[in-house]
PyMOL Python script that loads the backbone (N, CA, C, O; Angstrom):
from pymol import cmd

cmd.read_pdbstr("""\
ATOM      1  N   UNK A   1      -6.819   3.331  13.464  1.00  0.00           N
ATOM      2  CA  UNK A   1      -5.512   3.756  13.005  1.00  0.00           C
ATOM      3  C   UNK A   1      -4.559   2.565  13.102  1.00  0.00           C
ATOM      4  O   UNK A   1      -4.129   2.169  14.185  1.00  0.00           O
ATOM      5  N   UNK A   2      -4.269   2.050  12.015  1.00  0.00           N
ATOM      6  CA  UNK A   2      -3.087   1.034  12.120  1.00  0.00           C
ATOM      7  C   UNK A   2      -1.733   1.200  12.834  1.00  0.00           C
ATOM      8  O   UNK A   2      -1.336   2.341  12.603  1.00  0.00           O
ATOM      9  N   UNK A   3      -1.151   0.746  13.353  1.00  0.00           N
ATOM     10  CA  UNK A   3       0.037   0.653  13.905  1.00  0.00           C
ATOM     11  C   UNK A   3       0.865  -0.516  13.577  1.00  0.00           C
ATOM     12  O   UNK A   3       0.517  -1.657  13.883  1.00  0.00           O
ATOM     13  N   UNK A   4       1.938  -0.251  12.967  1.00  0.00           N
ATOM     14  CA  UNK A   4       2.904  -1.596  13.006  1.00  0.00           C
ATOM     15  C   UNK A   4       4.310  -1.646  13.908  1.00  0.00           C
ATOM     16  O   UNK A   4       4.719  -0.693  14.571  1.00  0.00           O
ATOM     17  N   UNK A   5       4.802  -2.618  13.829  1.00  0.00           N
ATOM     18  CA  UNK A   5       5.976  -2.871  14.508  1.00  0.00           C
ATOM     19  C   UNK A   5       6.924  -3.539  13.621  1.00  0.00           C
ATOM     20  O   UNK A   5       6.417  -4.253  12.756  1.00  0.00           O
ATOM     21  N   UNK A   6       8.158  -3.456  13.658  1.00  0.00           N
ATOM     22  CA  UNK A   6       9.187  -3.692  12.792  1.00  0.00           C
ATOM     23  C   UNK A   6      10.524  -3.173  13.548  1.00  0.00           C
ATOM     24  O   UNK A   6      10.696  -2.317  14.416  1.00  0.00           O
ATOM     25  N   UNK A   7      11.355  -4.006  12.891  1.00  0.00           N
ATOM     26  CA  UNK A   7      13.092  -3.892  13.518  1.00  0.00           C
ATOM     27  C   UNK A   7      13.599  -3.817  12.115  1.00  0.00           C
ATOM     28  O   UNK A   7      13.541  -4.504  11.095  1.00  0.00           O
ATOM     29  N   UNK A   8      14.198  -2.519  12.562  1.00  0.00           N
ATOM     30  CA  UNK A   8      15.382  -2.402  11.261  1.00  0.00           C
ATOM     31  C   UNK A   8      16.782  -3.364  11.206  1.00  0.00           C
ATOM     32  O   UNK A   8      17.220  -4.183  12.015  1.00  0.00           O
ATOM     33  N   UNK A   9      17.257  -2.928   9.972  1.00  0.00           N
ATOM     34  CA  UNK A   9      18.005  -3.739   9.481  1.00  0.00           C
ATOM     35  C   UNK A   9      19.508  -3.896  10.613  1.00  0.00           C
ATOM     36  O   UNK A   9      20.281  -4.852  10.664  1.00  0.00           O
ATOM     37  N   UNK A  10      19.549  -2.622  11.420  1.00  0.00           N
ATOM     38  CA  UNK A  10      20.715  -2.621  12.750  1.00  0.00           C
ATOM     39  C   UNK A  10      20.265  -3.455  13.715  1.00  0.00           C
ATOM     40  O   UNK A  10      21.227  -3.974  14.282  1.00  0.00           O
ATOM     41  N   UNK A  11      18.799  -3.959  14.331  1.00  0.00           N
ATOM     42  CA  UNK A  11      18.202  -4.660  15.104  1.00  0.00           C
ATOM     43  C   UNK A  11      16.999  -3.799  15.970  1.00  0.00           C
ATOM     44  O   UNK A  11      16.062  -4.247  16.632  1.00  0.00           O
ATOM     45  N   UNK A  12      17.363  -2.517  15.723  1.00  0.00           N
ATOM     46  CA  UNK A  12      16.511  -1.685  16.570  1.00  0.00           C
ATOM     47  C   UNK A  12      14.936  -1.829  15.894  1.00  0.00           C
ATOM     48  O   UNK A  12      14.629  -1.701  14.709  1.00  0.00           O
ATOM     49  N   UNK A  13      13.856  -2.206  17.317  1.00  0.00           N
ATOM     50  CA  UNK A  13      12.589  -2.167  17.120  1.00  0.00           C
ATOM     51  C   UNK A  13      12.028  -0.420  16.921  1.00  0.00           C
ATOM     52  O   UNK A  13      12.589   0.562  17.408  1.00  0.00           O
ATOM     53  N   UNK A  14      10.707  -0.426  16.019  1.00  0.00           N
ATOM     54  CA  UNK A  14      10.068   0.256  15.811  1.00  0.00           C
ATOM     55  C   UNK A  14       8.536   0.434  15.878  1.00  0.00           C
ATOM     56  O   UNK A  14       7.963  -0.650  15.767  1.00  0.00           O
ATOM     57  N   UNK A  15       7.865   1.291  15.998  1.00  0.00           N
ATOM     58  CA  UNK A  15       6.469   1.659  16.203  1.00  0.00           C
ATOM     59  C   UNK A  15       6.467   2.812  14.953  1.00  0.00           C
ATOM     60  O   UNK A  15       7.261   3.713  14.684  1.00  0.00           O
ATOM     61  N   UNK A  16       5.266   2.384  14.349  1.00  0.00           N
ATOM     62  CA  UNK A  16       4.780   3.428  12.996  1.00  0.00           C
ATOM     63  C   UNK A  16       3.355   3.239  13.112  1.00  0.00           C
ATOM     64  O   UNK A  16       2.778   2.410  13.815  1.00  0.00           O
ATOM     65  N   UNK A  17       2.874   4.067  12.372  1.00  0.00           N
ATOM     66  CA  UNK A  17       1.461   4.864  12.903  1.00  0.00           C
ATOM     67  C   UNK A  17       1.194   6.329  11.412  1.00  0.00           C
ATOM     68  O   UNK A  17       2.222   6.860  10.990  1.00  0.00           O
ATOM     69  N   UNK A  18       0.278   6.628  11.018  1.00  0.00           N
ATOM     70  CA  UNK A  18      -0.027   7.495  10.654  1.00  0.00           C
ATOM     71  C   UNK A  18      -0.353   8.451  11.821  1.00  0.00           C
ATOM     72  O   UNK A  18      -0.632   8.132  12.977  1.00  0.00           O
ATOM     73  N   UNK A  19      -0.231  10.094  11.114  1.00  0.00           N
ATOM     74  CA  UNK A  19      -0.872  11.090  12.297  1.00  0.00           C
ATOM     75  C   UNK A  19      -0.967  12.391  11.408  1.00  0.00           C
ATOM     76  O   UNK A  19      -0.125  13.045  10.794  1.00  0.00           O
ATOM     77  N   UNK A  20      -2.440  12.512  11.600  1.00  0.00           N
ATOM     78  CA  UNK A  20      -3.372  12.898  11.022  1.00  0.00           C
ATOM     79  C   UNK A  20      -3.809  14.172  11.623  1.00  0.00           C
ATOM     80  O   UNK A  20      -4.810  14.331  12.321  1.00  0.00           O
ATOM     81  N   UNK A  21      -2.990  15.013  11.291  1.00  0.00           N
ATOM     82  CA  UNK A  21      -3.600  16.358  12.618  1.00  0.00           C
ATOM     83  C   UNK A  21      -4.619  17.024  12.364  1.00  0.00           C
ATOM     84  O   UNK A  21      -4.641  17.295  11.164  1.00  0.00           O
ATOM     85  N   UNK A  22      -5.807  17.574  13.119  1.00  0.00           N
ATOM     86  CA  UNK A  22      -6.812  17.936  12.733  1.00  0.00           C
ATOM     87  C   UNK A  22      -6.398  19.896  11.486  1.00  0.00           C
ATOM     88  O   UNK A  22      -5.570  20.769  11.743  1.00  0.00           O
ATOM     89  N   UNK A  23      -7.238  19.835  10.481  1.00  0.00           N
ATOM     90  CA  UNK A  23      -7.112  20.671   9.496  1.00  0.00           C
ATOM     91  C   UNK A  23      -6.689  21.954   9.992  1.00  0.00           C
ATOM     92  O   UNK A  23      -5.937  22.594   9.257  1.00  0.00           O
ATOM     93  N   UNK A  24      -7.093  22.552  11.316  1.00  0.00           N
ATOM     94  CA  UNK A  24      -6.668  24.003  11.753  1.00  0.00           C
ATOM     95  C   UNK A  24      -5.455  23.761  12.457  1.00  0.00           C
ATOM     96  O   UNK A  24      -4.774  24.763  12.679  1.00  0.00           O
ATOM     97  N   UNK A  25      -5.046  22.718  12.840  1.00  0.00           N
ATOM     98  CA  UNK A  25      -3.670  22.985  13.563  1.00  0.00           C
ATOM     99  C   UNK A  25      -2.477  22.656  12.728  1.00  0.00           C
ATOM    100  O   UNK A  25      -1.480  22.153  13.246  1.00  0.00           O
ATOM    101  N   UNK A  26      -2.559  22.982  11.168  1.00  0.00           N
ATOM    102  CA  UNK A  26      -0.778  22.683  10.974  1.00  0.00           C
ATOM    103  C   UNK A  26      -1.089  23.248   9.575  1.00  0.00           C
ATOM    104  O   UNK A  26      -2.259  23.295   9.196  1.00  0.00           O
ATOM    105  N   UNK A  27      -0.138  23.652   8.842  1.00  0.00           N
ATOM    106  CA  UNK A  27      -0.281  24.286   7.712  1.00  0.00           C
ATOM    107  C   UNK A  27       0.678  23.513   6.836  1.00  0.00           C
ATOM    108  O   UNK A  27       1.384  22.550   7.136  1.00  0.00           O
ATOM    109  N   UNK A  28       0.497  24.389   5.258  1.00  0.00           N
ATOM    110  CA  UNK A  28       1.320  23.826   4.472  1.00  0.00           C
ATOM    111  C   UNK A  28       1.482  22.151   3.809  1.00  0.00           C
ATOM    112  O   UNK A  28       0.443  21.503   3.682  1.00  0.00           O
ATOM    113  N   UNK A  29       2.561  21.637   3.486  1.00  0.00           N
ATOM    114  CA  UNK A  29       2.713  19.805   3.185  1.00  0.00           C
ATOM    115  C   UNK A  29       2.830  19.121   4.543  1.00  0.00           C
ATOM    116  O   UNK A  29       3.552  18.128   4.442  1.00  0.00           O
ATOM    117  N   UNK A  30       2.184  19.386   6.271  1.00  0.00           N
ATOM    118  CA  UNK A  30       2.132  18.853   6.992  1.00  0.00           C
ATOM    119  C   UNK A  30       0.476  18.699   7.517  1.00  0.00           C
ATOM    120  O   UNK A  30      -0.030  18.110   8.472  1.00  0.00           O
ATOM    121  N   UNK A  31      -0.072  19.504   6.439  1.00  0.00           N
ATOM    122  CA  UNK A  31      -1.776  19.451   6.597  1.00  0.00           C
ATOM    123  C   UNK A  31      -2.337  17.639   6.266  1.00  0.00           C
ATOM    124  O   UNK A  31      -3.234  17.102   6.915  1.00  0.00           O
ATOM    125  N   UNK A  32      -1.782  17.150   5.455  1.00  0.00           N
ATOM    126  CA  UNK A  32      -1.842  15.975   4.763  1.00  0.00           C
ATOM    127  C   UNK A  32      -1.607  14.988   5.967  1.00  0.00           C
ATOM    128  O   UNK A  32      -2.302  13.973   5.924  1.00  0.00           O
ATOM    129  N   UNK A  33      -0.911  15.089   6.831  1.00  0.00           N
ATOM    130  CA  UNK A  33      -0.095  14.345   7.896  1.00  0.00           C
ATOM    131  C   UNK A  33       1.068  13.434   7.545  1.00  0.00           C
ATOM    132  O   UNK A  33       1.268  13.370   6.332  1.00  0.00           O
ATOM    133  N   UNK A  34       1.850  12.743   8.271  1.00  0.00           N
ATOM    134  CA  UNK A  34       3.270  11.588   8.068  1.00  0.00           C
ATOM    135  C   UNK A  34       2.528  10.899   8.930  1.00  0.00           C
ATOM    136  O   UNK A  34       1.536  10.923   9.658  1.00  0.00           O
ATOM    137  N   UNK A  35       4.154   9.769   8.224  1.00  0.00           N
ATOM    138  CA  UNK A  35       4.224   8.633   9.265  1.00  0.00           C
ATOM    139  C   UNK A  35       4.999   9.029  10.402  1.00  0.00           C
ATOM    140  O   UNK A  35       5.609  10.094  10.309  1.00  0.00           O
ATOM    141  N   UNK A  36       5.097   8.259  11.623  1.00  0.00           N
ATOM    142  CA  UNK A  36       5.365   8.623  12.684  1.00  0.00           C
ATOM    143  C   UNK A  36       6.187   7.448  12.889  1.00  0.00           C
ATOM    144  O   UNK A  36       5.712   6.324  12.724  1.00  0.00           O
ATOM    145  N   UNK A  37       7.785   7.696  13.355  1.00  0.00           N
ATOM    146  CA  UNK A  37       8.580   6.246  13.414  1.00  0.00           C
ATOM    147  C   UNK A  37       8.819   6.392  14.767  1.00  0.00           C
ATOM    148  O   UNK A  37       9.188   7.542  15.008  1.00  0.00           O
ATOM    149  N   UNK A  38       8.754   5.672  15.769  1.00  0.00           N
ATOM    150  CA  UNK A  38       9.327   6.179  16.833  1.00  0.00           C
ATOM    151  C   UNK A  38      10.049   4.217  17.737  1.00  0.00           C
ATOM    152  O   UNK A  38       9.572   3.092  17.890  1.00  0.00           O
ATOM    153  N   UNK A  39      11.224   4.846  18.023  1.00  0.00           N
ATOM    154  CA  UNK A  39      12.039   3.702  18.744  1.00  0.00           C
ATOM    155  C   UNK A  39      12.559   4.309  20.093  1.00  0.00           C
ATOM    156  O   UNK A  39      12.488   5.529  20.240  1.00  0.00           O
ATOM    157  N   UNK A  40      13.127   3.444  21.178  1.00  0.00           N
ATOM    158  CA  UNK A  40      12.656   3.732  22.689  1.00  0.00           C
ATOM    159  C   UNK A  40      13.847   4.606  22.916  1.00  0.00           C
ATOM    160  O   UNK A  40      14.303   4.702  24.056  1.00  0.00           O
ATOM    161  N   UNK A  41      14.654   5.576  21.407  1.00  0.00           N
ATOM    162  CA  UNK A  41      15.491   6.387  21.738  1.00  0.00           C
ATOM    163  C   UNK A  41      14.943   7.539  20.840  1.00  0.00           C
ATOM    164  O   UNK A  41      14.723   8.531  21.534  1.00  0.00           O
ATOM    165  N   UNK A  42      14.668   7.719  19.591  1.00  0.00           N
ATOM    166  CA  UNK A  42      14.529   8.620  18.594  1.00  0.00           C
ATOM    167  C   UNK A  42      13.135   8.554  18.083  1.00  0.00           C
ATOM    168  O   UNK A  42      12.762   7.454  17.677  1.00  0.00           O
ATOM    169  N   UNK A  43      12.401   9.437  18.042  1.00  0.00           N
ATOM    170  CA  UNK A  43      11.366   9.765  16.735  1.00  0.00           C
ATOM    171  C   UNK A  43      11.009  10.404  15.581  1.00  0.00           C
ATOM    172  O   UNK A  43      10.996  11.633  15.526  1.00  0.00           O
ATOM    173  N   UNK A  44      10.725   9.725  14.675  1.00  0.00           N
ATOM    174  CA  UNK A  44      11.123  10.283  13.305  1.00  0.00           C
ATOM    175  C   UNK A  44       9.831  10.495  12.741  1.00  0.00           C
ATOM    176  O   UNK A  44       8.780  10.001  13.148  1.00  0.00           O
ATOM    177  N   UNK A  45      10.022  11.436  11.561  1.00  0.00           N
ATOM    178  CA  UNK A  45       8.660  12.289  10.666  1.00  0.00           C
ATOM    179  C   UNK A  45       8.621  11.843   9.324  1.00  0.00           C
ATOM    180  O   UNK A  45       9.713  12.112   8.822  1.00  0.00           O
ATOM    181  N   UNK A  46       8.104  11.457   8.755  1.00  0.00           N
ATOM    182  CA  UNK A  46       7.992  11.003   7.049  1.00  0.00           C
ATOM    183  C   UNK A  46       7.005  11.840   6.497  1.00  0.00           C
ATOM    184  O   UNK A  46       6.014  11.731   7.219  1.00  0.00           O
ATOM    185  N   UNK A  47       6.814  12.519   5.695  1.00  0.00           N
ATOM    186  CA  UNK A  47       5.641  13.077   4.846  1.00  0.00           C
ATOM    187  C   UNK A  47       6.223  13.363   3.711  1.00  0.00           C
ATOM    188  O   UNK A  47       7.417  13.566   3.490  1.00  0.00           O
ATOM    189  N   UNK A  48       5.029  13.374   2.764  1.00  0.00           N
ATOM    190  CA  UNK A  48       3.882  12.804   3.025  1.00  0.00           C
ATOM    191  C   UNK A  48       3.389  11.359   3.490  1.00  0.00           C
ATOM    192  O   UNK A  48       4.364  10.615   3.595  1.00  0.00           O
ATOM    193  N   UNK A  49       2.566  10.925   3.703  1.00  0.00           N
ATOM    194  CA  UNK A  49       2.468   9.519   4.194  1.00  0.00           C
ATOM    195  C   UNK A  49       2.084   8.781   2.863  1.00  0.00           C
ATOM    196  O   UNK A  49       1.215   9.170   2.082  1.00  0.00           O
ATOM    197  N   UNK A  50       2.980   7.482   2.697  1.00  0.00           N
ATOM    198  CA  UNK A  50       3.218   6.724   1.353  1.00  0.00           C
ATOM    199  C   UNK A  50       1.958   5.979   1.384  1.00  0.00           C
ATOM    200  O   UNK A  50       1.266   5.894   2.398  1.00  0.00           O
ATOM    201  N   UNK A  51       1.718   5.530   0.446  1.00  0.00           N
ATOM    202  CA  UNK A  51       0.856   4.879  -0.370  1.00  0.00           C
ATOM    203  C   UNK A  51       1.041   3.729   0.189  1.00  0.00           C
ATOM    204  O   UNK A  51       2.221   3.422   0.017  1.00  0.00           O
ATOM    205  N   UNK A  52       0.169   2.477   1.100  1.00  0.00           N
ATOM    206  CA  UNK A  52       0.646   1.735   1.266  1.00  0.00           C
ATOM    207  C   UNK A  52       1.341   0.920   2.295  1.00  0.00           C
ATOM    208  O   UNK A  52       1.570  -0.285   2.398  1.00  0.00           O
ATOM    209  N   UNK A  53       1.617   2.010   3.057  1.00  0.00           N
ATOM    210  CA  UNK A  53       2.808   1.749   4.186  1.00  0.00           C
ATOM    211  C   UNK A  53       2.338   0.766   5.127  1.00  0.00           C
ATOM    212  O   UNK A  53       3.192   0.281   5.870  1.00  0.00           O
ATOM    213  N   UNK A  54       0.991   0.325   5.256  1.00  0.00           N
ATOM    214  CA  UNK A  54       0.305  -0.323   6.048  1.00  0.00           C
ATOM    215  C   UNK A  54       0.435  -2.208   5.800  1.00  0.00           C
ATOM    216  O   UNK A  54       0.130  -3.156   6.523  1.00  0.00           O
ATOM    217  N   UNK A  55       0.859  -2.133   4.829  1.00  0.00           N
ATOM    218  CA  UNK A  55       1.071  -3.278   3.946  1.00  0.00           C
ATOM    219  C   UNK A  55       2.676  -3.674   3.956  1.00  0.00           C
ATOM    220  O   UNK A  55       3.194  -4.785   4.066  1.00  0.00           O
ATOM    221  N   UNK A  56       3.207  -2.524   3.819  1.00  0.00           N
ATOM    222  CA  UNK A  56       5.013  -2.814   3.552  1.00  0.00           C
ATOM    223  C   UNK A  56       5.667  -3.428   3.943  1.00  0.00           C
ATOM    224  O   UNK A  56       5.640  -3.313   5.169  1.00  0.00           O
ATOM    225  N   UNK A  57       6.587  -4.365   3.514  1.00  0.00           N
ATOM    226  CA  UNK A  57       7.015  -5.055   4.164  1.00  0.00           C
ATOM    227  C   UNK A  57       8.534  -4.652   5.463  1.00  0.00           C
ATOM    228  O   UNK A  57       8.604  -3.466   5.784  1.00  0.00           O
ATOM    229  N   UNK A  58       9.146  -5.205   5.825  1.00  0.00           N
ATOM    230  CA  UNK A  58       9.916  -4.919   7.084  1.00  0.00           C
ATOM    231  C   UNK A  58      10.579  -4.189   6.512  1.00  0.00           C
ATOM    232  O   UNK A  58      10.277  -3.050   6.869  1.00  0.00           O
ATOM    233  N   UNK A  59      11.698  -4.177   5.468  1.00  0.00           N
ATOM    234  CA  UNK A  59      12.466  -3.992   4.649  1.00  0.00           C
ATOM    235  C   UNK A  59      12.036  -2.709   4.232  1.00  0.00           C
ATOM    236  O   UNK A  59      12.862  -1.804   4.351  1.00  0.00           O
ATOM    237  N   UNK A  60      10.767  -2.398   3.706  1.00  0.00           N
ATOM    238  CA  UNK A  60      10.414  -1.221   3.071  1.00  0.00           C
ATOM    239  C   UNK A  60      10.044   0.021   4.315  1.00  0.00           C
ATOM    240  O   UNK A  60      10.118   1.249   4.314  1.00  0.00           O
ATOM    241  N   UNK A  61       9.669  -0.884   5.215  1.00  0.00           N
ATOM    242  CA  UNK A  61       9.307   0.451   6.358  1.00  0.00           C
ATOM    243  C   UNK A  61      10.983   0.442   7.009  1.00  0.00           C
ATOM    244  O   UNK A  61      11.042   1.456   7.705  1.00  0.00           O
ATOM    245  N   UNK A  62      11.880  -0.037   7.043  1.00  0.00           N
ATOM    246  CA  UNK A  62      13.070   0.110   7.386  1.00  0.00           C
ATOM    247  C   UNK A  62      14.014   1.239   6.439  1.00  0.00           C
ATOM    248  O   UNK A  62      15.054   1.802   6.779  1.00  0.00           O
ATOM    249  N   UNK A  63      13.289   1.347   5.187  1.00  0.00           N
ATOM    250  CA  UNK A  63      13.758   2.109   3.905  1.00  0.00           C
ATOM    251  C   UNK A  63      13.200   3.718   4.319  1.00  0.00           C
ATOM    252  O   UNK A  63      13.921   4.692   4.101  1.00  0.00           O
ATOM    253  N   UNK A  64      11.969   3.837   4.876  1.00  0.00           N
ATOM    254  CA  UNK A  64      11.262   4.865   4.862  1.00  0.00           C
ATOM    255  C   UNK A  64      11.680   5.626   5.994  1.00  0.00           C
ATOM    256  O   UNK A  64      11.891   6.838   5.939  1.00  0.00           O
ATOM    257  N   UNK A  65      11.823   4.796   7.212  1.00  0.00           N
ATOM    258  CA  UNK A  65      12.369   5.507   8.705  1.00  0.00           C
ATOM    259  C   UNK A  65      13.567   5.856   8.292  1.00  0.00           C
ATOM    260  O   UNK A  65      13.895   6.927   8.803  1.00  0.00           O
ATOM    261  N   UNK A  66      14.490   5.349   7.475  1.00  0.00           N
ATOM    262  CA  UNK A  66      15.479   6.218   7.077  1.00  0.00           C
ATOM    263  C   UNK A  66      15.670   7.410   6.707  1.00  0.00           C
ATOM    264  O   UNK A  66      16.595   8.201   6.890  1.00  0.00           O
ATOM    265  N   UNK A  67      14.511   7.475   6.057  1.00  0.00           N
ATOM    266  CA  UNK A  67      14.136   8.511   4.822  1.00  0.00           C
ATOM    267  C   UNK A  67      13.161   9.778   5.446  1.00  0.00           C
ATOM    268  O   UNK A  67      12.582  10.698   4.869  1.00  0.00           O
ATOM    269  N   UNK A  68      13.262   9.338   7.113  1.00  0.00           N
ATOM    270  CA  UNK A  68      12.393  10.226   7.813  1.00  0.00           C
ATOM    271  C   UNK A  68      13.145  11.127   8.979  1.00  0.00           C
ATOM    272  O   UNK A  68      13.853  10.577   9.823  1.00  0.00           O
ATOM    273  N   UNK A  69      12.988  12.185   8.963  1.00  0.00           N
ATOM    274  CA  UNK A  69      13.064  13.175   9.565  1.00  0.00           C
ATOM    275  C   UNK A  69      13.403  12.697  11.004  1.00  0.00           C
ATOM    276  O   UNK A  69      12.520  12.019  11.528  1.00  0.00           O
ATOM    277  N   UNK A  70      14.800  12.984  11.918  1.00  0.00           N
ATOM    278  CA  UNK A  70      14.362  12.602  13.196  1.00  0.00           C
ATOM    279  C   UNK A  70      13.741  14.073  14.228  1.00  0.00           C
ATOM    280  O   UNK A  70      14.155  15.208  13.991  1.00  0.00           O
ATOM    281  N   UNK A  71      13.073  13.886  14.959  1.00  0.00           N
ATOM    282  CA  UNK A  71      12.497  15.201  15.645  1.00  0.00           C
ATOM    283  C   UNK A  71      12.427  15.021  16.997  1.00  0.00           C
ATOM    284  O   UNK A  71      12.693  13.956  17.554  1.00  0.00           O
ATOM    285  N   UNK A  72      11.988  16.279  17.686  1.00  0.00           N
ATOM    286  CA  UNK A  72      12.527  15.851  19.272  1.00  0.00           C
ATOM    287  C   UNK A  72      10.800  17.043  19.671  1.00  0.00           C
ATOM    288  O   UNK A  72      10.253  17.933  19.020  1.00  0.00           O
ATOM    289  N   UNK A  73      10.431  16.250  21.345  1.00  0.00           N
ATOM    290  CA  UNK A  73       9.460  17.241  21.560  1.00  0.00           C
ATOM    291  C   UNK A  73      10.194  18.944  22.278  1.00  0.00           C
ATOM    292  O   UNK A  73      11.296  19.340  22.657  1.00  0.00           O
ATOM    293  N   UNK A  74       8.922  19.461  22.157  1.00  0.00           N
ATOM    294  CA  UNK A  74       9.392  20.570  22.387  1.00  0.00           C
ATOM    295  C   UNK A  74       8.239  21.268  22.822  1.00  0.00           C
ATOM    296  O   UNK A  74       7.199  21.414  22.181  1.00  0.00           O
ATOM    297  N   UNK A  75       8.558  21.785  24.221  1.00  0.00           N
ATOM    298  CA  UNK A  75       7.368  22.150  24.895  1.00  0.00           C
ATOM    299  C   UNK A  75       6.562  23.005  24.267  1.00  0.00           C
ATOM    300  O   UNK A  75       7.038  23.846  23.505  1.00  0.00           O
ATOM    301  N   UNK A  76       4.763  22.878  24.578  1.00  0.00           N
ATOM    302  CA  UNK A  76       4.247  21.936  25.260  1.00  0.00           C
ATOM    303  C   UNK A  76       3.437  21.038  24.985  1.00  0.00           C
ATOM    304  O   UNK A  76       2.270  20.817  25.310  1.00  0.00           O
ATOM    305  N   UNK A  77       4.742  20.152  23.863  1.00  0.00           N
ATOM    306  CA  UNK A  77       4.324  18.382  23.371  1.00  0.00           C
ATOM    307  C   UNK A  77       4.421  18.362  21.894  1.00  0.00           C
ATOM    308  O   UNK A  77       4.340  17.322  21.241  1.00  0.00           O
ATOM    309  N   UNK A  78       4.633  19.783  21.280  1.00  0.00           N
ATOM    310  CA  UNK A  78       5.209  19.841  20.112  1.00  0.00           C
ATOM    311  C   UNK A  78       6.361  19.388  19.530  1.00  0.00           C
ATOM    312  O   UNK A  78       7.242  19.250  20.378  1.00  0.00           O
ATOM    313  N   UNK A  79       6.841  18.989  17.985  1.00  0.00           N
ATOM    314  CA  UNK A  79       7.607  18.574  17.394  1.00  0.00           C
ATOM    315  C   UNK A  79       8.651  19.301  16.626  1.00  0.00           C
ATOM    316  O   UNK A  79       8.078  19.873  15.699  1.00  0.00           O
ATOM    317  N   UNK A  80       9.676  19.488  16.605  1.00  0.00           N
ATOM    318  CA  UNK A  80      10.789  20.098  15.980  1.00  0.00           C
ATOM    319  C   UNK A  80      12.252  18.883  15.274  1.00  0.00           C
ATOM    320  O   UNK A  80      12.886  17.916  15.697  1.00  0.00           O
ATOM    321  N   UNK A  81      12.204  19.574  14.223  1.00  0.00           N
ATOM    322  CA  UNK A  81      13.452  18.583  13.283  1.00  0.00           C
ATOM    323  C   UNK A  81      14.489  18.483  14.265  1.00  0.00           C
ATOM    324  O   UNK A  81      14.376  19.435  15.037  1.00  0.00           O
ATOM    325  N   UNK A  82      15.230  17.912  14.500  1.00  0.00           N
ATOM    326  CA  UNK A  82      16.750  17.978  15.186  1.00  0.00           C
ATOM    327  C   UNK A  82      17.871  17.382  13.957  1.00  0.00           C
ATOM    328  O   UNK A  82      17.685  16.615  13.013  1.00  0.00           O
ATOM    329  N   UNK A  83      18.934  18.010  14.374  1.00  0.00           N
ATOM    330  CA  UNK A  83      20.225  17.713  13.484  1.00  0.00           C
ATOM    331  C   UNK A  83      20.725  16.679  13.430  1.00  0.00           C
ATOM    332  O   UNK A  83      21.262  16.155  14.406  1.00  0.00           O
ATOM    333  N   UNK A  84      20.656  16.125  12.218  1.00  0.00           N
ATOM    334  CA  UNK A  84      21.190  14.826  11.587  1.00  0.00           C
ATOM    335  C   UNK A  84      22.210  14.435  12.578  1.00  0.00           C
ATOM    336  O   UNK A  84      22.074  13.312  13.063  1.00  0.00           O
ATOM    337  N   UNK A  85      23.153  15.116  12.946  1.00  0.00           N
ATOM    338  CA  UNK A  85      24.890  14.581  13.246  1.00  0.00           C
ATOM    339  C   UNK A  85      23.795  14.019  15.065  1.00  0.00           C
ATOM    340  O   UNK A  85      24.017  12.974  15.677  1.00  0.00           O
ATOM    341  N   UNK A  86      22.781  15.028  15.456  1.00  0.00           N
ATOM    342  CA  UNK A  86      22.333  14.305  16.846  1.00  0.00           C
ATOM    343  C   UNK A  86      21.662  12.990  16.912  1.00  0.00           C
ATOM    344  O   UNK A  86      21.236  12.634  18.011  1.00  0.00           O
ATOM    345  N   UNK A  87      21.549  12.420  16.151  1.00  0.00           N
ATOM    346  CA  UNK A  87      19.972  11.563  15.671  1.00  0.00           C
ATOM    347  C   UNK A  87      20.389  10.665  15.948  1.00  0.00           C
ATOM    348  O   UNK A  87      21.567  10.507  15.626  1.00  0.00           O
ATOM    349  N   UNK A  88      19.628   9.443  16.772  1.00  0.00           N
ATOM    350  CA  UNK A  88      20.741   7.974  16.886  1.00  0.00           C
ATOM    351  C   UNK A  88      19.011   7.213  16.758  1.00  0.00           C
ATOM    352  O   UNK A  88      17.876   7.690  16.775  1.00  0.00           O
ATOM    353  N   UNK A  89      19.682   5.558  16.605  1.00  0.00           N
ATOM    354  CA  UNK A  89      18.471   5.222  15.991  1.00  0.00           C
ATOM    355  C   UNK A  89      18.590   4.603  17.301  1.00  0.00           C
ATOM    356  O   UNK A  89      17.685   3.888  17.730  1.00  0.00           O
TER     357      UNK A  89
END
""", "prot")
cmd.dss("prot")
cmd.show_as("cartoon", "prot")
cmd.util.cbc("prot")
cmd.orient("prot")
């Protein structure tokens, strides 16, 4: 599973990753899996997972964590959207 690292365009570092959940545990356009953005304050959801992303350059995975969902865990180790106005990068 590839993993990259990248700093957005504010300075904040990042960790991305595909995640691939096995076929019985998730339904619907999250069966496919996202990317996974996560920085040492917020983690964010992208799906579907782009074409590519493994390759992208800083700039373009800085485009996409934008463009991604921020989410928070939620016991026990599950993921839930949280509200835009909470989200800090």
């Amino acid at each position: 599973m590839p993993i990259r690292e990248f700093t957005d365009s504010s300075g904040t570092s990042w960790l991305v990753w595909a995640t691939i959940p096995p076929s019985a545990g998730v339904l619907g356009a999250m069966r496919g899996g996202w990317l996974t953005f996560e920085s040492s304050v917020v983690r964010r959801r992208l799906l579907p997972i782009p074409t590519g992303w493994e390759d992208a350059s800083a700039a373009k995975l800085d485009l996409l964590c934008r463009a991604a969902t921020p989410v928070r865990r939620t016991p026990p180790g599950g993921f839930e959207p949280m509200d835009s106005d909470t989200a800090e990068h």
